[in-house]
N, C-alpha and C positions, 0 to 999 in steps of 0.2 A: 434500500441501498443508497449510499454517498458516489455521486460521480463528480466532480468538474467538469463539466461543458467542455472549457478551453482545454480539456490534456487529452489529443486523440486517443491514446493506446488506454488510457482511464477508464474513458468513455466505452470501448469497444470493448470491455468486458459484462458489458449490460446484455447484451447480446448471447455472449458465453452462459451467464446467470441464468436471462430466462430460459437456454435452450436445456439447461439442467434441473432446471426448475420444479420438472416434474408435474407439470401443473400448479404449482402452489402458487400465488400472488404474489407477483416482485411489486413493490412499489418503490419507483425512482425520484431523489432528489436530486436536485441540478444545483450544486453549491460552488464558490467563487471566492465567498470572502470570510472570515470569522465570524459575522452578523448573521450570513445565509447559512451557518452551519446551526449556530442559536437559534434559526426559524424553520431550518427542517427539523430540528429537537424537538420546540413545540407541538408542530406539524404531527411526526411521530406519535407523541405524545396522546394527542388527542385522535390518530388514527388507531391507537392500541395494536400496533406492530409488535411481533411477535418475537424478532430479532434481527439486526443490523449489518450490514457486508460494507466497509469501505475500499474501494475500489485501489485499487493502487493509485500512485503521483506524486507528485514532489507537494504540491498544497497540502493534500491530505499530510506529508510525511512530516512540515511543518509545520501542522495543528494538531499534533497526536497529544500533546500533554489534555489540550482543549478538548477534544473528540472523547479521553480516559477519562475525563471528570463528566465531562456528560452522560456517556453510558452509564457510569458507576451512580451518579445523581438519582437518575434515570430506572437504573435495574434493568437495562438493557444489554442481553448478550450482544457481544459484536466481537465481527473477525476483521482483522487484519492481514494485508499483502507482506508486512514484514514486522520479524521482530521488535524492532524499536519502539513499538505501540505497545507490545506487551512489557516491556519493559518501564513505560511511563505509566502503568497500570490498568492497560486492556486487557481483555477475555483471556485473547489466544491468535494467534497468527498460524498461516501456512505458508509463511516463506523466510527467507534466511538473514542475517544480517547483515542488511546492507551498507552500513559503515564500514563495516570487515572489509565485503568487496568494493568500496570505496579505493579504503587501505592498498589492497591486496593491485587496485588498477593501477596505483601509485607506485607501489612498487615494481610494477614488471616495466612500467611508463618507463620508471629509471634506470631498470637493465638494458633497456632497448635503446635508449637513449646514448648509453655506454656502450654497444657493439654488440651484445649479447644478442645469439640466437635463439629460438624455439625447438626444443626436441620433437616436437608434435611435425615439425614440416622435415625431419630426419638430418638435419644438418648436424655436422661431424664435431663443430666447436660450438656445438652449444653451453652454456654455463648455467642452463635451467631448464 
């Protein structure tokens, strides 16, 4: 498993992993920079890891093209927290596109911004 150190909510899925584990060996790398991501590869490598989990964060999210060539180099399954990984040429992901809800936050940012209510809190002039 890929964590950041620096990204709490990253990091606290080490936790979730091994409690799901099932007993099996989690082995944790603590990565920070593009270099430290090249050295737990190695690492990996010579551990004959059986397959890869990178943790959710915005690091990992802008080193996915880097992370897709290493697995693939490599012959290492790996999962990813979103799409965009799969799309730069990883495994497979369980979660959603978060570009989209990038988009999607932008957009409502700018109804609200503009006087627009929420239907979810039952207001009468909503416009969404």
């Amino acid at each position: 498993m890929l964590v950041n150190p620096t990204d709490p909510e990253g990091y606290q899925t080490v936790g979730d992993v091994e409690a799901a584990a099932g007993g099996l060996q989690i082995v944790v790398h603590e990565v920070s920079t593009g270099r430290d991501i090249d050295q737990a590869f190695a690492s990996m490598v010579r551990e004959k890891v059986d397959a890869l989990l990178v943790a959710p964060g915005t690091f990992f999210n802008t080193r996915r093209v880097q992370l897709a060539v290493l697995t693939a180099r490599h012959a290492l399954p790996a999962i990813y927290s979103v799409r965009a990984y799969s799309e730069a040429g990883g495994l497979i992901s369980y979660g959603t596109d978060i570009f989209d809800a990038y988009r999607q936050v932008g957009l409502y940012t700018g109804r609200i911004l503009k006087g627009a209510t929420c239907r979810l809190y039952n207001q009468p002039n909503s416009s969404w």
